[in-house]
C-alpha positions as a printed Julia matrix, in Angstrom:
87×3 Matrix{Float64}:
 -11.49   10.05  14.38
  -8.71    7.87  13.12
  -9.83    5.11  10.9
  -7.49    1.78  10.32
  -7.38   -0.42   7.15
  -5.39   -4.17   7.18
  -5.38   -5.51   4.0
  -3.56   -7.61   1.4
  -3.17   -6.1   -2.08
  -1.26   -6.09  -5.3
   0.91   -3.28  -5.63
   0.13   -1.94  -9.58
   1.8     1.46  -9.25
   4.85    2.68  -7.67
   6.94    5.68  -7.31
   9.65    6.46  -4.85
  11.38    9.59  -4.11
  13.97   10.01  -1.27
  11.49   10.35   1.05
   8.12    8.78  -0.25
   7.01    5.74  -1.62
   2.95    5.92  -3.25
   1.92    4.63  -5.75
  -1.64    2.2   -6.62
  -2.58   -1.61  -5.06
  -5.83   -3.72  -5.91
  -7.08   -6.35  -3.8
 -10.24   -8.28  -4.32
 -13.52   -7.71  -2.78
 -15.08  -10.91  -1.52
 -18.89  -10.32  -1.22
 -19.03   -8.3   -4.78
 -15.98  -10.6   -6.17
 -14.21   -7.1   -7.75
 -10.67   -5.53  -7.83
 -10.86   -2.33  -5.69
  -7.62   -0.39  -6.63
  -6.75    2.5   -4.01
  -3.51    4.73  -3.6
  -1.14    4.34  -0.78
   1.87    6.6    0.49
   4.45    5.47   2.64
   7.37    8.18   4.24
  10.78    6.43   3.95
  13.4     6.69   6.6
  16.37    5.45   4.54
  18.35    5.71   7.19
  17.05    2.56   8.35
  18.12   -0.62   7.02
  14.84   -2.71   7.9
  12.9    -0.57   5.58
  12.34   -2.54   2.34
  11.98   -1.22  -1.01
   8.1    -2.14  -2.72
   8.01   -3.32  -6.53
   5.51   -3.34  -9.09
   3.79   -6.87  -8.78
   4.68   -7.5   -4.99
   1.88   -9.09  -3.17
   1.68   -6.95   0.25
  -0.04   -6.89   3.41
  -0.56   -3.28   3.77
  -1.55   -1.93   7.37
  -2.07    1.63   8.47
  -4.38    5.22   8.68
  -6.57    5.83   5.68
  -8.93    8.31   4.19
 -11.64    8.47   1.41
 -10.87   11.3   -0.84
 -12.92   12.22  -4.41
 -14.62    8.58  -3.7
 -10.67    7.01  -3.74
  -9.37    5.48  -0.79
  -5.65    6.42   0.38
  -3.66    4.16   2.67
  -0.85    5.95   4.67
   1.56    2.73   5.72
   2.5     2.82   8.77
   3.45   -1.42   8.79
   3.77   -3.54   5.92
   4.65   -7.22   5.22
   5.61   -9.02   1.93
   3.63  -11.98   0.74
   4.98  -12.34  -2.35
   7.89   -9.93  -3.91
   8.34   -9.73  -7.2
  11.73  -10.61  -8.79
């Protein structure tokens, strides 16, 4: 069963390879009023010039397939959409 996550979150840690971008987000939880932080990955194609490069401190609507691993949520991106980036 594939299960989809939409949400807006603050990118806290990032690292990039050639081919890979993951790294850690927050966002707030509304009912409990706490920062959740999960892990994302997202699989470059730098062959592309519509991809755009994440920063630390960009505010991001992330969209795409995710899993609950050791309790920790992981986000694979398959869409995402600046808010706010970082400067």
């Amino acid at each position: 069963m594939t299960s989809v996550l939409t949400i807006i979150a603050l990118v806290t840690k990032l690292k990039s390879s050639t081919q890979t971008a993951y790294g850690e987000a927050i966002y707030r939880e509304k009912i409990s009023n706490t920062n959740i932080a999960f892990s994302f990955k997202q699989f470059l194609n730098a062959k592309h010039e519509y991809n755009e490069t994440l920063n630390e401190g960009d505010l991001v609507c992330f969209g795409g397939k995710f899993t609950v691993d050791e309790q920790q949520l992981l986000v694979s991106v398959i869409i995402f959409c600046f808010y706010f980036a970082s400067i």
